[in-house]
N, C-alpha and C positions, 0 to 999 in steps of 0.2 A: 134283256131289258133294253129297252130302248136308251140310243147316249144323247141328252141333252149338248144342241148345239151351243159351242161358244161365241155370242156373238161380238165380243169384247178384241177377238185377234181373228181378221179374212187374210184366207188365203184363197181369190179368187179362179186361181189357177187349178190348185186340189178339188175344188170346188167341182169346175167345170168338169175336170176329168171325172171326178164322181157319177157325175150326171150323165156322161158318154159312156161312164161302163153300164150303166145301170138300166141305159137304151138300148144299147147295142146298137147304135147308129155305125156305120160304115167307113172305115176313117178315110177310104175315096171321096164317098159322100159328105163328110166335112170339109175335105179338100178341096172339092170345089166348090163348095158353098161361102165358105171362108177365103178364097182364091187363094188360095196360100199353099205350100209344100207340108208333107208329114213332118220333116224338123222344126219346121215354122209351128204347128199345132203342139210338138212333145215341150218346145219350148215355152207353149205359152200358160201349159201345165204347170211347169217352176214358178211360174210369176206371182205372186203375191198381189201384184195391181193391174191392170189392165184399162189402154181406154175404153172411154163410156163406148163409143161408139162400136168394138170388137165386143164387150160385153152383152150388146144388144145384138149385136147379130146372132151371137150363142144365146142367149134368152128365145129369139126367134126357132132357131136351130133345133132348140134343145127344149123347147115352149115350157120353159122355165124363168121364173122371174128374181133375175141373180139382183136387181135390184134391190129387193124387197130385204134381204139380208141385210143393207148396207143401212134400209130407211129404219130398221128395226135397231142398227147400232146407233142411229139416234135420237132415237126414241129412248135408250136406256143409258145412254154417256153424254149427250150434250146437254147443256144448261138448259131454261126456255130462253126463248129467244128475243129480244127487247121488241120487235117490232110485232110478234102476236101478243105479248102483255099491253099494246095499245090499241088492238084493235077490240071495235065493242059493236053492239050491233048501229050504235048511233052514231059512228066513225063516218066523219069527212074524207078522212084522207083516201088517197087512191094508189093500187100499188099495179106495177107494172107484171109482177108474179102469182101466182096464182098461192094463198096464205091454207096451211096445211093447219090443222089439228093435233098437238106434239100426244094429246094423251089417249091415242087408241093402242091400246095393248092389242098382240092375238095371241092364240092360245101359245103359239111359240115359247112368246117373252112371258107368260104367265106361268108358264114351265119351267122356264129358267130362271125365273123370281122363287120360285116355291123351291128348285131342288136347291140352291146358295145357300137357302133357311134349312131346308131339313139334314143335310151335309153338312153344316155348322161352318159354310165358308162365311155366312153372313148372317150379323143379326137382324130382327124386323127394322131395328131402330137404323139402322147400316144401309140397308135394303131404302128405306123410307129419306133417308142424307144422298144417299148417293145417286141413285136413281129419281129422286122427284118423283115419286108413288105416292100419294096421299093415304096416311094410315086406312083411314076407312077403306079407299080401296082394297088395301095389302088385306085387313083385314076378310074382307067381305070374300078376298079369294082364297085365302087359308079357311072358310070355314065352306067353303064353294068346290074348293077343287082337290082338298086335302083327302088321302085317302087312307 
């Protein structure tokens, strides 16, 4: 059976190496691609955080997007955020960043919603407090994706 990822604790480092065994990429050929040494790469395996920028080159590398893990943790832990509760489609104001959508689930986090409930780590009402799920939604996926 498949393990539903947690995306509540990254360890970006385990991640990556995941992703290089699972390639079989050449750890030469990371080596210079990363311009870096074999200790320089086993170390960056331990890391738990990594800059954006070494992240993106393994995204590149590994054309995996270690991103997306990080935009899915907030999607399911951070509040909304004051400055998209203001915008509307009749909005003046002007923002220098580009204003994101907090509520697209993928099927990921709709796995990870569904197994918290069926594991009895969480209840819907839990699920619905903590996460910012709209019942209807939670709803609509338990009777949508429940097997």
């Amino acid at each position: 059976m498949e393990q539903i990822f947690n995306f509540k604790h990254i360890h970006i480092g385990k991640l990556i190496q995941t992703r290089v065994l699972e390639s079989g990429i050449d750890i030469h050929r990371i080596c210079n691609f990363m311009s870096c040494t074999v200790d320089e790469i086993q170390r960056m395996y331990t890391e738990d955080e990594l800059p954006s920028g070494v992240i993106l080159k393994w995204c590149k590398l590994l054309k995996y997007d270690f991103f997306r893990i990080y935009s899915q943790h907030i999607i399911l832990y951070s509040p909304p955020g004051k400055m998209s509760d203001k915008v509307t489609n009749e909005s003046t104001e002007v923002y220098n960043l580009p204003l994101f959508k907090k509520n697209i689930y993928t099927t990921e986090i709709i796995d990870f919603v569904l197994e918290q409930i069926k594991l009895g780590r969480k209840t819907k009402e839990q699920v619905i407090d903590e996460y910012k799920i709209p019942k209807t939604t939670l709803y609509k996926w338990i009777s949508k994706y429940s097997k």
